[in-house]
C-alpha positions as CSV (number, residue, x, y, z in Angstrom):
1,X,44.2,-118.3,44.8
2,X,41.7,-121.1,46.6
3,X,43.5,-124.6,47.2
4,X,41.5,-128.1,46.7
5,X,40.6,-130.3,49.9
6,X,43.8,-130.9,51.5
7,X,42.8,-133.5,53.9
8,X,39.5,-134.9,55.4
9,X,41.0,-135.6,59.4
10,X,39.6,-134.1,62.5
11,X,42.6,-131.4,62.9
12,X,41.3,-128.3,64.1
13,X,41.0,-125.4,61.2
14,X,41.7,-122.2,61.4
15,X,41.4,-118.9,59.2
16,X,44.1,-116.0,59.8
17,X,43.6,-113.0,57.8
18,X,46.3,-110.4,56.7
19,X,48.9,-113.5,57.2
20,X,50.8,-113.1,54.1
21,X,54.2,-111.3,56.5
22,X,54.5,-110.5,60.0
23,X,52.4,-111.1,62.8
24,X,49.6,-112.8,60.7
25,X,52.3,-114.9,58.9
26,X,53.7,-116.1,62.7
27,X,50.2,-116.6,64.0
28,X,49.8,-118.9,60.5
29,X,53.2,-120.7,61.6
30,X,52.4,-120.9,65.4
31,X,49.1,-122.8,65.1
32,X,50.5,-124.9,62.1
33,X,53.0,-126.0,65.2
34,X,50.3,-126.6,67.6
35,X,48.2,-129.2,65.3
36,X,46.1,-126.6,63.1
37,X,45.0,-126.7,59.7
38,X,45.4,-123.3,58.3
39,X,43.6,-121.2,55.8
40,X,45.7,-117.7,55.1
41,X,44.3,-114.9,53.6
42,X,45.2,-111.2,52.0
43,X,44.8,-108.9,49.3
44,X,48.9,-109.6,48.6
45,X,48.9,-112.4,46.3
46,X,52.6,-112.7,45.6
47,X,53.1,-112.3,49.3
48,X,50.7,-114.9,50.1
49,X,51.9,-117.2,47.5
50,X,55.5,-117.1,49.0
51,X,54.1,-117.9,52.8
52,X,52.0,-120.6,51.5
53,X,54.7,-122.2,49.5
54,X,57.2,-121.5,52.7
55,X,54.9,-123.0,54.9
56,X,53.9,-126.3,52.8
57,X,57.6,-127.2,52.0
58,X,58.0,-127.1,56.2
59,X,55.2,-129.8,56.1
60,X,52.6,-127.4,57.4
61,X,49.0,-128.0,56.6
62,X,47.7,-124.5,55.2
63,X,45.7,-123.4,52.3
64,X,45.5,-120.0,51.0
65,X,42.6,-117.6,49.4
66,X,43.1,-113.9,48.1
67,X,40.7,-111.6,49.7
68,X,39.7,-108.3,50.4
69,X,37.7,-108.3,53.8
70,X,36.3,-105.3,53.9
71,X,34.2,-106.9,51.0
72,X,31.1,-109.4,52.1
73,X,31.4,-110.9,49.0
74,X,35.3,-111.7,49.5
75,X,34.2,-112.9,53.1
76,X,31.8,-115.2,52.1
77,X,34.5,-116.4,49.5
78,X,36.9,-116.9,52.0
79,X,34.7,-119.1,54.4
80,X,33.4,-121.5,51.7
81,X,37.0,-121.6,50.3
82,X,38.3,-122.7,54.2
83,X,35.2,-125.3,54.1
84,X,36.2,-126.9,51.0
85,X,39.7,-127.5,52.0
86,X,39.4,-128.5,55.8
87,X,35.2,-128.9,56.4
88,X,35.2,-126.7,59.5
89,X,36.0,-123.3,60.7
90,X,37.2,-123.8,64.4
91,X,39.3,-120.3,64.6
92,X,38.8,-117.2,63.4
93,X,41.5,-114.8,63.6
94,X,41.1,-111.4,62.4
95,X,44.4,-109.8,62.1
96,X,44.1,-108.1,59.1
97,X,44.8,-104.2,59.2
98,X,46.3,-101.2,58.1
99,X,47.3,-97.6,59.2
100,X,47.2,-94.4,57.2
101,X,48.7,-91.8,60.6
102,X,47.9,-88.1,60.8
103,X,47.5,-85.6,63.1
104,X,43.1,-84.5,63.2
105,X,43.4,-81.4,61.5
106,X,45.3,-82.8,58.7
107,X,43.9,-86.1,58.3
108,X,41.4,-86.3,55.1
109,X,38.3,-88.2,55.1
110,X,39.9,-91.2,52.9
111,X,42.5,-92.2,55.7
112,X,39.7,-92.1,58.2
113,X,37.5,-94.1,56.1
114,X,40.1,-97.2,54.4
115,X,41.1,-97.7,58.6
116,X,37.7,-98.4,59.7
117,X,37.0,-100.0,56.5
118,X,40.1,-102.4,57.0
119,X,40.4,-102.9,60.6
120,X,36.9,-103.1,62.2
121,X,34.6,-103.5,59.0
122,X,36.6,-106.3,57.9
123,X,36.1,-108.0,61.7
124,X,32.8,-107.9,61.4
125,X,32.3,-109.2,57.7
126,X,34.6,-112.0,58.5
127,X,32.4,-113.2,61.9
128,X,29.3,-112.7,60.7
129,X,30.2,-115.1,58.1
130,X,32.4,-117.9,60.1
131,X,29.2,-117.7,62.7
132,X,27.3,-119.6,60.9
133,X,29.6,-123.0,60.3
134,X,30.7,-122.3,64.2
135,X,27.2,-122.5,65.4
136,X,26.4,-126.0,63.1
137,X,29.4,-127.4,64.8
138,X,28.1,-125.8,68.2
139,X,31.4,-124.7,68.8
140,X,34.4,-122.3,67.9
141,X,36.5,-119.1,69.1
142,X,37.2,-115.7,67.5
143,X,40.8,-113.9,68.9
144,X,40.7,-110.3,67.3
145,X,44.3,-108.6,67.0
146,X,43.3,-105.1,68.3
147,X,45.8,-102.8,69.9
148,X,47.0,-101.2,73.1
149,X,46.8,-98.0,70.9
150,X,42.9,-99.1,71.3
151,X,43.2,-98.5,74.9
152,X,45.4,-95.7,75.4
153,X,44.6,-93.6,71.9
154,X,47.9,-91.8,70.4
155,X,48.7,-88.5,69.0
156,X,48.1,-88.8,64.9
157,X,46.8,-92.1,65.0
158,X,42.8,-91.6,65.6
159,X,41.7,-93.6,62.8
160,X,43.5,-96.4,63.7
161,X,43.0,-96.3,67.7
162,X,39.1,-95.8,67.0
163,X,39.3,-98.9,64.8
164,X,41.3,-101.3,67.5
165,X,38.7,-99.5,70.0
166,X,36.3,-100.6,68.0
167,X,37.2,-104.1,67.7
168,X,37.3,-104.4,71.4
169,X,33.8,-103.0,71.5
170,X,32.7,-105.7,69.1
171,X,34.2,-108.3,70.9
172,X,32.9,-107.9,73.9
173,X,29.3,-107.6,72.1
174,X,29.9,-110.8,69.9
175,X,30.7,-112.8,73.1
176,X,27.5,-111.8,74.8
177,X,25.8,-112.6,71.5
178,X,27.2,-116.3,71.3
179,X,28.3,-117.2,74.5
180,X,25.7,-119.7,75.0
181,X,26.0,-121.4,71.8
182,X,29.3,-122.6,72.5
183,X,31.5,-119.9,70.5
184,X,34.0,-117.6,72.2
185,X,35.6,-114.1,71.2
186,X,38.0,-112.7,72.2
187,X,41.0,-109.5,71.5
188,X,44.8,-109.0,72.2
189,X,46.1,-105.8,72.7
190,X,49.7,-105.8,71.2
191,X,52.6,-103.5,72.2
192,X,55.2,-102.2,70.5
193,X,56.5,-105.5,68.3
194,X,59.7,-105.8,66.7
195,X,59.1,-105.4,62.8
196,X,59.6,-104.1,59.8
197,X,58.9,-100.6,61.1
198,X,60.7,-100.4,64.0
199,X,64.2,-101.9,62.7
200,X,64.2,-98.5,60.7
201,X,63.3,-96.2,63.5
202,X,66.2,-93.9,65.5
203,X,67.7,-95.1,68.0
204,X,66.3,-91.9,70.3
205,X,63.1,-93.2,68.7
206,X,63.0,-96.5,70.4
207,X,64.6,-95.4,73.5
208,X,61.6,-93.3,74.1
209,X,59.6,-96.5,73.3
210,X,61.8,-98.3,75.4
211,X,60.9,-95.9,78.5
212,X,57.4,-96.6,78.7
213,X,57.8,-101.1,78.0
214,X,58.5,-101.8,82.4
215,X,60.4,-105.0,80.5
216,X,62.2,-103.0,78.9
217,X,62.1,-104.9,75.6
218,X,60.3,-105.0,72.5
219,X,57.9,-107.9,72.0
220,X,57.8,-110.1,68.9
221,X,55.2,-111.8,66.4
222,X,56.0,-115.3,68.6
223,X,54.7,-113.5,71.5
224,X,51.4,-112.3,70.1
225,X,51.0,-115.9,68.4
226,X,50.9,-117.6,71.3
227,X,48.5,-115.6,73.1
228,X,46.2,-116.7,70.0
229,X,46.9,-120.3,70.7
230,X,45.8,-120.0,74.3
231,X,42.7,-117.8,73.5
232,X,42.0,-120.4,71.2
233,X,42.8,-123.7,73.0
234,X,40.9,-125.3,75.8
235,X,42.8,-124.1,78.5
236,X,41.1,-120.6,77.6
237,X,37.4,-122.4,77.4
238,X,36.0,-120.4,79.9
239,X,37.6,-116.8,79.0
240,X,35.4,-114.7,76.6
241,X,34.9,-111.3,76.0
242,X,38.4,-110.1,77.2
243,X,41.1,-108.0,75.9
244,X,44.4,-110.0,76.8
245,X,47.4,-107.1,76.3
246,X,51.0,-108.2,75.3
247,X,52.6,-105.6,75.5
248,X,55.4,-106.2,78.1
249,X,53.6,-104.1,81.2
250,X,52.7,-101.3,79.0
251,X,49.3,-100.8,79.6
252,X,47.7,-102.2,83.3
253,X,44.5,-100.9,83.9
């Protein structure tokens, strides 16, 4: 699904991917809010069809493009697709990511494989191809949604914490790599969000979450959306190469 040129002005444009629900879907809305153009992007077509359609009849200013970003190919597709509508990449924000849990012994090559695929192979597809318009424009920022499992690792989750370790690792190596051209990179380290996932949980389940959050809350999608709008906004223009946790106290290193 690409979309034709939506308008020509000098908004700032931005591509989120894996923002057909959830946190992607609120980063989409949040930057929409703060003056962005928006280009979304998934492999969920119906999914992504519904938020585009929910976010043009608000009067937001998005596009959308189906894509796998694991794939160069799909990548590539989804950068020229965000040039043709808007003319500029000014945010990249790699949010895209699954989870396939198990413990070591159990856990087959496959699951290991898809994670890293998904989460950290998909990162780096998706810069190396925005790079190129960022550094014509001599300008642009790059906020990767990594984890606090990427700090603090978790019992039956080693794919996925070596993925959002991963990602940190490769932010902090993109912002050494394009600091002086004018392009910035950074990662947040989410907590435990409300979603989906944990609505269904036990309550003994997330009052053993609960005890290690010093807030004592659960954080939501808003929460991790605006920490991409200030990574991304000019009162961040001299942060790169940082890991910004929101997470409610849950990690402090």
């Amino acid at each position: 699904m690409n979309s034709p040129v939506i308008n020509t002005s000098e908004m700032p444009a931005a591509v989120v991917t894996g923002s057909a629900r959830g946190i992607g879907l609120e980063i989409v809305r949040t930057l929409c809010e703060s003056g962005y153009r928006v280009m979304l992007s998934d492999i969920n077509e119906a999914g992504l069809a519904t938020a585009t359609k929910e976010l043009t009849d608000a009067g937001m200013t998005v596009a959308s493009c189906v894509a796998d970003v694991s794939k160069a190919e799909d990548a590539d597709k989804l950068t020229n697709a965000t040039l043709e509508a808007f003319g500029r990449i000014d945010l990249l924000v790699n949010n895209a990511g699954i989870t396939r849990d198990g413990l070591i012994m159990r856990m087959d090559e496959a699951s290991w494989d898809l994670v890293l695929k998904i989460n950290l192979k998909g990162a780096f597809l998706m810069s190396k191809a925005v790079v190129r318009p960022m550094l014509k424009q001599k300008m642009g920022a790059i906020v990767n949604i990594s984890s606090v499992i990427g700090l603090m690792g978790n019992a039956g989750q080693a794919n996925y914490a070596a993925s959002k370790a991963g990602l940190i690792g490769f932010t902090k190596s993109f912002a050494k790599e394009f600091g002086r051209k004018g392009i910035r990179a950074n990662a947040i380290a989410p907590g435990f969000i409300s979603s989906d996932m944990t609505a269904v949980l036990p309550e003994k389940v997330k009052e053993q979450m609960l005890a290690q959050i010093p807030m004592n809350t659960f954080g939501n999608p808003r929460d991790v959306a605006n920490a991409v709008v200030f990574l991304a906004s000019d009162k961040a223009s001299y942060i790169t190469g940082q890991v910004l946790t929101v997470d409610g106290g849950m990690v402090m290193s």
